[in-house]
C-alpha positions as CSV (number, residue, x, y, z in Angstrom):
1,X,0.0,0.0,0.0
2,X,1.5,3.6,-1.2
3,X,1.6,6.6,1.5
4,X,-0.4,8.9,-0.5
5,X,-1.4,8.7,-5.0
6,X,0.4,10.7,-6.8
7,X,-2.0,13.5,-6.8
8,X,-2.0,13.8,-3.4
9,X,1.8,13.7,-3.1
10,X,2.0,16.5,-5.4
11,X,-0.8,18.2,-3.7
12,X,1.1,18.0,-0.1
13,X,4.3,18.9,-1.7
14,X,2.5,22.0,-3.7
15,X,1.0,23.5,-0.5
16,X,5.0,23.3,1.5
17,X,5.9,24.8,-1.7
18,X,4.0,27.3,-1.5
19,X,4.4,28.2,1.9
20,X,7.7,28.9,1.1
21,X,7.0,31.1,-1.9
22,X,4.6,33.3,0.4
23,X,6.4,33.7,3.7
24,X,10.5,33.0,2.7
25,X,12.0,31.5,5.6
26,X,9.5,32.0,7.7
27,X,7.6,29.6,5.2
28,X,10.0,27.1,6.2
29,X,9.1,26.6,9.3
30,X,5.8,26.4,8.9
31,X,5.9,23.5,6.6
32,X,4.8,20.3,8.2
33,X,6.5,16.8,8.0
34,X,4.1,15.3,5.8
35,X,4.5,18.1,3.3
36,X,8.6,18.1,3.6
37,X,8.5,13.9,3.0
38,X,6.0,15.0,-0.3
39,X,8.5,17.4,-1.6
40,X,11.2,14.6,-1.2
41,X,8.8,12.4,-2.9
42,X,7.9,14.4,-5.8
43,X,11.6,15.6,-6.8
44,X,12.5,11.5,-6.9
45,X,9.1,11.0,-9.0
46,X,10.8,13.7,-11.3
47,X,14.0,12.2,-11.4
48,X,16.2,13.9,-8.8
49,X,18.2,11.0,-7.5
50,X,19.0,11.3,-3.5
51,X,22.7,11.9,-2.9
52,X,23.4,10.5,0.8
53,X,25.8,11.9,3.2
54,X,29.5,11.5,2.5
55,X,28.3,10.2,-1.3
56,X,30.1,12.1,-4.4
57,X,27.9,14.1,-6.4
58,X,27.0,12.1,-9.8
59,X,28.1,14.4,-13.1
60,X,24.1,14.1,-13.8
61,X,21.4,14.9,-11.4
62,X,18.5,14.0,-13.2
63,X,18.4,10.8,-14.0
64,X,16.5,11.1,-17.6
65,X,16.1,13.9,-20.6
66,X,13.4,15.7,-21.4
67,X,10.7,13.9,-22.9
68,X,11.8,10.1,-21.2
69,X,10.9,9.1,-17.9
70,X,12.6,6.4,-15.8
């Protein structure tokens, strides 16, 4: 069973977002938990791969061109 569809993912991750547009840093730290793990989501959904501590950074960040998906 998925956490949340797509749409709702994108939905969570839209309204952190635009917390952050509104208020600036302020935004930040109003955005919940559920919306920070949506943002997370929804960069990976569009190909962002995660880079973990201590890891190089890969010559490519996005994983595909434009107009292919993963």
């Amino acid at each position: 069973m998925s956490r949340w569809t797509e749409d709702e993912m994108l939905e969570l991750a839209a309204r952190g977002v635009g917390k952050v547009d509104r208020d600036g840093l302020r935004g930040a730290t109003l955005v919940s938990m559920e919306e920070i793990a949506a943002m997370a989501g929804a960069l990976a959904a569009l190909g962002l791969p995660a880079i973990h501590p201590g890891a190089y950074t890969p010559p490519n960040k996005i994983r595909y061109t434009e107009g292919e998906r993963a």
